[in-house]
N, C-alpha and C positions, 0 to 999 in steps of 0.2 A: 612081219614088221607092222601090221596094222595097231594102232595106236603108240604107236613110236613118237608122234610130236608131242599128244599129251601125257606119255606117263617116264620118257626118259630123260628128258631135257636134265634133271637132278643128278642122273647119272652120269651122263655125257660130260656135264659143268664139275664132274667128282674126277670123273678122271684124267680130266687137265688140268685141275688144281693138283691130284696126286701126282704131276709128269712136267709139273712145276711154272705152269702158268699163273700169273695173276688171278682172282678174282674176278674184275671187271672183263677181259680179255674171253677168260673159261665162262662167263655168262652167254657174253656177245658171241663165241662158237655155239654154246649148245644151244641157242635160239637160229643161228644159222643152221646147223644141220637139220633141225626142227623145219623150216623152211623147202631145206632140200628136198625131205623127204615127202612134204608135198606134191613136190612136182615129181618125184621119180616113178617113173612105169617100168619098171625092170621089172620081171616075175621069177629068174634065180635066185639063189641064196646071195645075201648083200652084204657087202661088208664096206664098214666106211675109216675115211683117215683125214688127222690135219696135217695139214703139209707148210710150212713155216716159210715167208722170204726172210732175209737178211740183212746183218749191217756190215760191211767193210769197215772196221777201225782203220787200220791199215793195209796194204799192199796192191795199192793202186797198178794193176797193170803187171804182176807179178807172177801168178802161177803159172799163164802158160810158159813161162820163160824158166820154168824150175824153182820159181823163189819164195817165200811165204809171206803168209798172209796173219792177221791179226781180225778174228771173226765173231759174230755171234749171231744167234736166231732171234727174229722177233716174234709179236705175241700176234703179229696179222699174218694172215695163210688164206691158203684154199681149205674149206672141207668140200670132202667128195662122199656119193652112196654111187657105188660098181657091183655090178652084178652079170655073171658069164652068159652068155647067149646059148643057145641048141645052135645056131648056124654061123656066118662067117661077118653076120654084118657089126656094127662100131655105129655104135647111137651116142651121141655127144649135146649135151641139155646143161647151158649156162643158166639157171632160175632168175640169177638177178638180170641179166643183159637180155634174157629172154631169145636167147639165140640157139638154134638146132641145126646142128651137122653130121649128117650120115655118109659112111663108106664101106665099103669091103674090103676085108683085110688081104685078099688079093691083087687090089686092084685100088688104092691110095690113090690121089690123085696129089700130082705134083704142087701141083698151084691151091691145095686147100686153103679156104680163105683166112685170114687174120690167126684169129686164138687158134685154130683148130691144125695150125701146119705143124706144131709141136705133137699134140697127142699123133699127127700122123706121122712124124717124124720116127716116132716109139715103137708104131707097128708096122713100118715098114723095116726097121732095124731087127726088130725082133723075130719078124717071119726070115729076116736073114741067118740069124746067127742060129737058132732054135729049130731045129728040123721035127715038127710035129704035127700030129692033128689041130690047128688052129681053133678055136671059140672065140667069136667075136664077146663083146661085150655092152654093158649098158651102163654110162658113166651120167650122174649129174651132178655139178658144182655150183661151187658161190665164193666167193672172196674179198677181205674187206684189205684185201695189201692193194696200193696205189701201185695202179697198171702202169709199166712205161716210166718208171720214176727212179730206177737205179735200185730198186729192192728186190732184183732177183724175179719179178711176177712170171716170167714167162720161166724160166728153169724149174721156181716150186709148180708150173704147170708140166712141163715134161717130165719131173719126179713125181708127179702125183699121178697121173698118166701109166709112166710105168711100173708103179706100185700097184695101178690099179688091172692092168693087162697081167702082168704077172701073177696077181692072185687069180684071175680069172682062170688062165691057164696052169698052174698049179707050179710053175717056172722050179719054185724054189727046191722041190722035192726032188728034181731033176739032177744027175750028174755033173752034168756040162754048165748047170748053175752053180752049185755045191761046191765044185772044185775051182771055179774063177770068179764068182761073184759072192762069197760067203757072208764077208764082212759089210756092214757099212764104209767103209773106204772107198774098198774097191766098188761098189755099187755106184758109188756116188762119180770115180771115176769112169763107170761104164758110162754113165747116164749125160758125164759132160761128152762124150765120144759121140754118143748118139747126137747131141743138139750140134755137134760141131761136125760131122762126117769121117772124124778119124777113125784108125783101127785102133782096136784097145787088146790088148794081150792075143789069142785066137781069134779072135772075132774083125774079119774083113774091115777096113773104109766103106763107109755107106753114104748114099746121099742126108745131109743135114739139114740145118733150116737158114745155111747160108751167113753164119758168124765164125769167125775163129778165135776160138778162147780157150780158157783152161778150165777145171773143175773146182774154183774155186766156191763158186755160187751151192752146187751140187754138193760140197762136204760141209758146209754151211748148214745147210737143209736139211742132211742125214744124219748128220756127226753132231753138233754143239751139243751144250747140256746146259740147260736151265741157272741161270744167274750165273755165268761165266763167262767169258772171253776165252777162246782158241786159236792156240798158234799152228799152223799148219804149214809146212815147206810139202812141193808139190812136184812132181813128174820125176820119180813116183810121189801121191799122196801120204801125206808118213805126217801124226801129233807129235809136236814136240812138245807143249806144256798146253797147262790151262790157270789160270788164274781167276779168282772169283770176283767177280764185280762189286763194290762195298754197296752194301742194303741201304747207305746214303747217300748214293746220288743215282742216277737213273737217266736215258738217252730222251730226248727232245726230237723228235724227226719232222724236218721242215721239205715238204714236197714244195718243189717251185714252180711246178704248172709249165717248164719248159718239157715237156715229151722226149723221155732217155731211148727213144724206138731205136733200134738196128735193124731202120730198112731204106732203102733208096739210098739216097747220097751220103746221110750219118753211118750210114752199115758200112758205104765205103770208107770214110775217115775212120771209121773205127779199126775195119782190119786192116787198113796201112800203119795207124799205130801197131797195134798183132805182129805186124812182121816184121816190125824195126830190131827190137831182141834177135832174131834169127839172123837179121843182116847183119848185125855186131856182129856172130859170131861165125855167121864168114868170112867177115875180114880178119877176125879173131885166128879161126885157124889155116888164114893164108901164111902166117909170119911164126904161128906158134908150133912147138915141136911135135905135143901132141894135141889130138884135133879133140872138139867136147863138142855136145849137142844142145845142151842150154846154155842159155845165159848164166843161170847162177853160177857151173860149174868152172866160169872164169876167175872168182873172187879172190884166189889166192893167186894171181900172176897179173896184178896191174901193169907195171910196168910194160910189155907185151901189150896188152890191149891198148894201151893209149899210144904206144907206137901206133899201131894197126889205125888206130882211129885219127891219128893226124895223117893218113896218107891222103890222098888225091880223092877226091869226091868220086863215087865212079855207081852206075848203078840209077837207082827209085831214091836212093837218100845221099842226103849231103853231111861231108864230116861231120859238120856239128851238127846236127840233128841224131845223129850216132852218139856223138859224145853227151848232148843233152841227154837222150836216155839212160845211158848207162848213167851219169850219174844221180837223175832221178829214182835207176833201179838200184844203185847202191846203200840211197840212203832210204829208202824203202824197208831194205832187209835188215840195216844197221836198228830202224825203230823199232821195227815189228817185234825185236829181242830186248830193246831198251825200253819199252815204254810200260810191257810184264811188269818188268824189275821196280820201275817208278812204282807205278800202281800199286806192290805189295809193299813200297816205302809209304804208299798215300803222299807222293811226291808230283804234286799238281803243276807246279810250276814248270817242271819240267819237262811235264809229261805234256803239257798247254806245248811250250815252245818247240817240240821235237814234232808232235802233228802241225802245227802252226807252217814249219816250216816242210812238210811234205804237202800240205795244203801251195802252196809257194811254188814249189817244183812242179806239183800238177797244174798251174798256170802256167809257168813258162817254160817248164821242158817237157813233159804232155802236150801241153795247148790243146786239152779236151776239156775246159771249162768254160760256160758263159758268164755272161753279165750278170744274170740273175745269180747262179751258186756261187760266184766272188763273192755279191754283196750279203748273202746270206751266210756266209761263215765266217766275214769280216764283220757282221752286225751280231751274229752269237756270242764274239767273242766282248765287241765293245757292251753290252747287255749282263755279262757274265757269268758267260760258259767258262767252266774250267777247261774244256776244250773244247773244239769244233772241225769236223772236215767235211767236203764233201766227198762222195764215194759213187763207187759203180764203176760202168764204161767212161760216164762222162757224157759229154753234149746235149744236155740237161742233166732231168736228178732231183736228187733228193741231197740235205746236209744233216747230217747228226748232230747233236750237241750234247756234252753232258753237263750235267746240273745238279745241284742238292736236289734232292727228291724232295725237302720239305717247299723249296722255293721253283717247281717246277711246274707247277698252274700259272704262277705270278709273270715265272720265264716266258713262259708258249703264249702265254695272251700279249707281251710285250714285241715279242720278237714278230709273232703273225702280222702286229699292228703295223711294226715297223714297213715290212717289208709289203703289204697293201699299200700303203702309203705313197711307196717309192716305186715299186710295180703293179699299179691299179689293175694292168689288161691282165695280170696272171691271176688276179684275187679268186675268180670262180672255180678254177682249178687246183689251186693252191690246198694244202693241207697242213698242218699242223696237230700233231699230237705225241703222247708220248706212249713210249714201253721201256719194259726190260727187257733181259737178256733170258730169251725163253727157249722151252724145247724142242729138239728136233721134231723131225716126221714120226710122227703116230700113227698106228692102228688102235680106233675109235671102237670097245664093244654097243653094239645096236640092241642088241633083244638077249 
């Protein structure tokens, strides 16, 4: 790999423009791995990858509940250079944060700090499911996706992670991979199992990084395809369409400088929304004849459900907070189908009003938005965004907006201003820029 920053950058910036990244985006990667490769001291054979976070169009709070989602990848990620070890140790080298964490793949430690609970997440999962000679590995990154902002940063870290342990150890060659984890779907819903503690097909409940969610983030990452929108219904993972994003307009992404972390008290808010879907649907199949396991698979017997749901409060939730959900998950699933269809009419209007108003529902029947992401997708829209939500868990974030691409410098300078203006203390944290709708996870050729 010696002379890799000086003479591949051309390459590197070739084949993220061939895999359908922007220009400016495939620059600013192949000058980041350039950077990596600085600082990496691995001495195996290396192989590097980007790894994409995401936008939530739609389906706020959806997959783990069975329901789909409306996705795409953006043009910010992680790149990583991994290379397998001789022995069992896990060297971990963040270049820009400057940060080094080592362990042994026998012996993970529970409490890994910060970034580093996910990559250990991967290989304590993996020395579980995988009965083999283990090789540690040598990973180092950099990332310009906004940490903690509702863009997925910490799942394209556990996807990058075990993209990067799996080459290490040669996974894929392997039976017990071949035969369960072949496709990018299904990978993509290992990978959410892994960060969540679930079992996934054969492979045991393991300890997780203490969230419960669904694999929406994970197919995201793995699945999209460059200048498109993806609809995906989930548990199991299964595409139902794609639709191409029109080459004239293009997403706005306003970070607001509140922190979307799921740890301490927001981790708890977060997984008591997580379980409210499951609590429907035991009260669901106290009264109904036969019993379902998601949320989604109630949609054709309302009636039944909203018996069940005017009963007597009993339980962690109250009637209506049951019945807020559901109907916040109803009209989730109802967009996520209708808003395809607008977009291949170039039917703005409606497509504005159908987000507008799941924008609306995650206010008041969520109640996982602030101050800050109201005013930020109530100021997109008055600024004019054809449409605007915010996305993620929730309780910060980031908001999307989409815009003419001709008038989409004019937008991001207007809107950043706005909202400095009105929340000064978020300004240093705050970010503002834009993307498309870029490609999945890559493997990066090096040399």
């Amino acid at each position: 790999m010696e002379g890799f920053a000086a003479i591949a950058a051309d390459a590197i910036e070739a084949q993220l423009r061939g895999a359908g990244m922007g220009a400016g985006p495939a620059a600013s990667k192949a000058a980041m791995l350039a950077r990596i490769h600085q600082g990496f001291d691995g001495t195996g054979p290396a192989r590097a990858w980007f790894v994409p976070g995401r936008i939530e169009v739609l389906g706020k709070h959806t997959d783990y509940a069975g329901g789909r989602c409306l996705l795409a990848a953006v043009e910010r990620g992680f790149c990583l250079i991994a290379a397998p070890r001789a022995d069992r140790l896990v060297r971990l080298h963040d270049v820009d944060w400057q940060s080094r964490v080592e362990f042994e793949l026998g012996d993970v430690p529970d409490a890994a700090a910060n970034w580093a609970r996910y990559p250990a997440a991967v290989a304590r999962r993996l020395a579980q499911d995988f009965t083999q000679p283990w090789r540690g590995v040598d990973i180092a990154l950099a990332s310009d996706l906004p940490r903690a902002a509702g863009m997925s940063s910490s799942s394209a870290l556990l996807v990058a992670s075990l993209l990067a342990f799996a080459a290490a150890n040669d996974l894929e060659s392997g039976e017990r991979f071949r035969r369960h984890l072949a496709d990018r779907e299904s990978l993509a819903a290992y990978a959410a199992a892994i960060e969540s503690g679930r079992a996934y097909g054969p492979f045991a409940a393991h300890v997780g990084v203490g969230t419960y969610g669904g694999s929406e983030d994970h197919t995201a990452i793995l699945c999209c395809r460059p200048g498109e929108l993806a609809v995906y219904s989930f548990c199991p993972t299964r595409r139902e369409r794609s639709v191409a994003l029109p080459p004239d307009v293009t997403f706005v992404i306003a970070v607001s400088g509140v922190a979307a972390s799921k740890a301490h008290a927001v981790r708890d808010d977060y997984n008591r929304l997580a379980r409210l879907p499951a609590a429907i649907v035991d009260r669901y199949n106290q009264t109904a004849s036969t019993a379902v396991e998601y949320l989604a698979a109630i949609d054709s017997d309302i009636p039944a459900l909203e018996t069940a749901l005017a009963a007597q409060s009993t339980g962690e939730f109250t009637g209506a907070e049951l019945h807020a959900r559901w109907r916040q998950f109803r009209h989730e699933q109802h967009a996520a189908l209708t808003v395809p269809d607008a977009l291949v009419r170039n039917d703005w209007a409606a497509i504005g009003t159908c987000i507008d108003l799941s924008q609306a529902m995650a206010e008041a029947d969520l109640g996982n938005q602030v101050e800050e992401t109201v005013y930020l997708q109530s100021s997109a829209r008055r600024l004019g965004a054809l449409a605007a939500s915010s996305f993620g868990a929730g309780f910060g974030g980031s908001v999307w907006a989409l815009v003419p691409t001709a008038q989409a410098k004019t937008f991001k300078d207007a809107w950043k201003a706005d909202y400095v203006e009105s929340f000064p203390v978020h300004a240093p944290q705050s970010q503002f820029f834009r993307t498309g709708a870029g490609p999945a996870a890559l493997e990066l050729k090096i040399s």
